[in-house]
N, C-alpha and C positions, 0 to 999 in steps of 0.2 A: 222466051216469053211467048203465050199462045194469043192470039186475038182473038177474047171474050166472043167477041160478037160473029165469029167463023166457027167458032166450034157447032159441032152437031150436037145437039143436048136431045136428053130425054123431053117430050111435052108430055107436062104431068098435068090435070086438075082436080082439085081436089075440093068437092061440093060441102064437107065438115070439117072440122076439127080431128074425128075421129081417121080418116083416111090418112090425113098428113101424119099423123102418130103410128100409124101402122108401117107407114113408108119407111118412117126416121127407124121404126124398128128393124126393118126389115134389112136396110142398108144396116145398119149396127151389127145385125148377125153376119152378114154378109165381111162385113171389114173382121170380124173377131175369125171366119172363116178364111179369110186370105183372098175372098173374090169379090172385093169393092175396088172399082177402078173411078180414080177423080180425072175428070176431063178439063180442062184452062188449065189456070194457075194457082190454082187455092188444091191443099187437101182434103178429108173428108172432115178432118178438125176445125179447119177454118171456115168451113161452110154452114159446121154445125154454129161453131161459135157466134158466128157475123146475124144467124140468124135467130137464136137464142139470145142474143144481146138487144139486138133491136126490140124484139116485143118483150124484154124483162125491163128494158128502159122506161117501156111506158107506165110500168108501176113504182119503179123506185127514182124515176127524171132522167132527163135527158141533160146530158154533160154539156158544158156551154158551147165547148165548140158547135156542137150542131145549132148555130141560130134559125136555121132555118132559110129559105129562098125568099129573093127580093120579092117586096109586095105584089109586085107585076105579075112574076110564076105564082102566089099563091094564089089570087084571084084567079088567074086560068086555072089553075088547080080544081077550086071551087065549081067552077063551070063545067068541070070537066070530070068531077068526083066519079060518078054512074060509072063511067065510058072507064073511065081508069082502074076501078074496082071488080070490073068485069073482065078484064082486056088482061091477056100476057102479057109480063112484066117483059121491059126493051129489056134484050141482052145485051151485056157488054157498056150500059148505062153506067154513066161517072160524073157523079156532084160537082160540079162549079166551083173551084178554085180549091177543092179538099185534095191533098195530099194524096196518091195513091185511090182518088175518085170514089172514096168510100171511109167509114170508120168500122172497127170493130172484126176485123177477120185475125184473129191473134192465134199463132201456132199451138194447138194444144192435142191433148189425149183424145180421139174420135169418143172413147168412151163419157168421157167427163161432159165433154164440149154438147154431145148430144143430151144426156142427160137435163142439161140448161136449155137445153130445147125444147125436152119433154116436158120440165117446168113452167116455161111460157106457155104452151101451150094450156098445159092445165089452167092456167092464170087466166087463159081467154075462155076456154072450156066453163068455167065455175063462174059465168058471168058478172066478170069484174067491170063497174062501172065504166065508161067512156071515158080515153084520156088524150088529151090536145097531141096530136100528129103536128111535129117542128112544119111538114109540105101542109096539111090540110086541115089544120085548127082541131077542133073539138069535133069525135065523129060518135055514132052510135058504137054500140057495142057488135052488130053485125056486119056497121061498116069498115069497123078495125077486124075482126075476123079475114072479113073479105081481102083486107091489104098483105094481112100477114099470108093469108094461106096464096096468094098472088107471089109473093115476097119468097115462100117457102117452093113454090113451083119450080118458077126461075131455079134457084140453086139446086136443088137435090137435081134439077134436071141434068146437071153435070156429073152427076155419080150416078153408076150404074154398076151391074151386078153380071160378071164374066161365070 
């Protein structure tokens, strides 16, 4: 097992919508060509997936388990929304009392798993209404952009192209 937060990652950022799409592509050619290498402990599936999952959740809901952080974190949350939405996602970050510090990195086809990436994406792309974040209540539609392509940094920064 590697320690998330020791690994070297790529620092990605990505100012739209469109850039992260071009990435997710660009890693997809790269894995169908044999020169995508995953850095931690997740592969290129499970990073698609984990990350596909999260912003498709915001349109179809969010499974119970994820209730959400004690009212305490959500308010700092609040306070802290700007700074967080601008700011590099911590590496090696792990939710509060969740099993394996996180939901949703399930072993799948790099092909499949990104596709559902490239799906959300779209979903945010096509200016889908503002939908309640379990950490940050009800955000704008640029402020949920802002989280995912934060969200989507962090990970792909683990995959890189040999």
């Amino acid at each position: 097992m590697v320690d998330p937060k020791r690994v070297k990652i790529r620092v990605l950022r990505f100012d739209n919508i469109e850039q992260c799409r071009e990435e997710v592509n660009r890693l997809v050619r790269a894995d169908e060509e044999g020169r995508l290498v995953a850095k931690g402990n997740w592969t290129a599936g499970q990073i698609f997936d984990h990350l596909g999952t999260w912003i498709n959740w915001g349109y179809i809901g969010y499974p119970k388990e994820i209730g959400g952080p004690p009212w305490v974190i959500r308010v700092l949350l609040k306070l802290l929304r700007g700074f967080v939405l601008r700011s590099k996602a911590p590496q090696g970050f792990r939710m509060p009392g969740v099993a394996n510090g996180t939901f949703a990195f399930e072993l799948r086809d790099t092909r499949e798993a990104a596709a559902d990436l490239l799906l959300g994406l779209a979903r945010l792309d096509a200016g889908a209404p503002p939908f309640p974040s379990p950490a940050f209540g009800m955000m704008t539609r640029d402020e949920a952009i802002a989280l995912h392509l934060r969200h989507c940094e962090l990970h792909l920064g683990y995959l890189d192209v040999r």
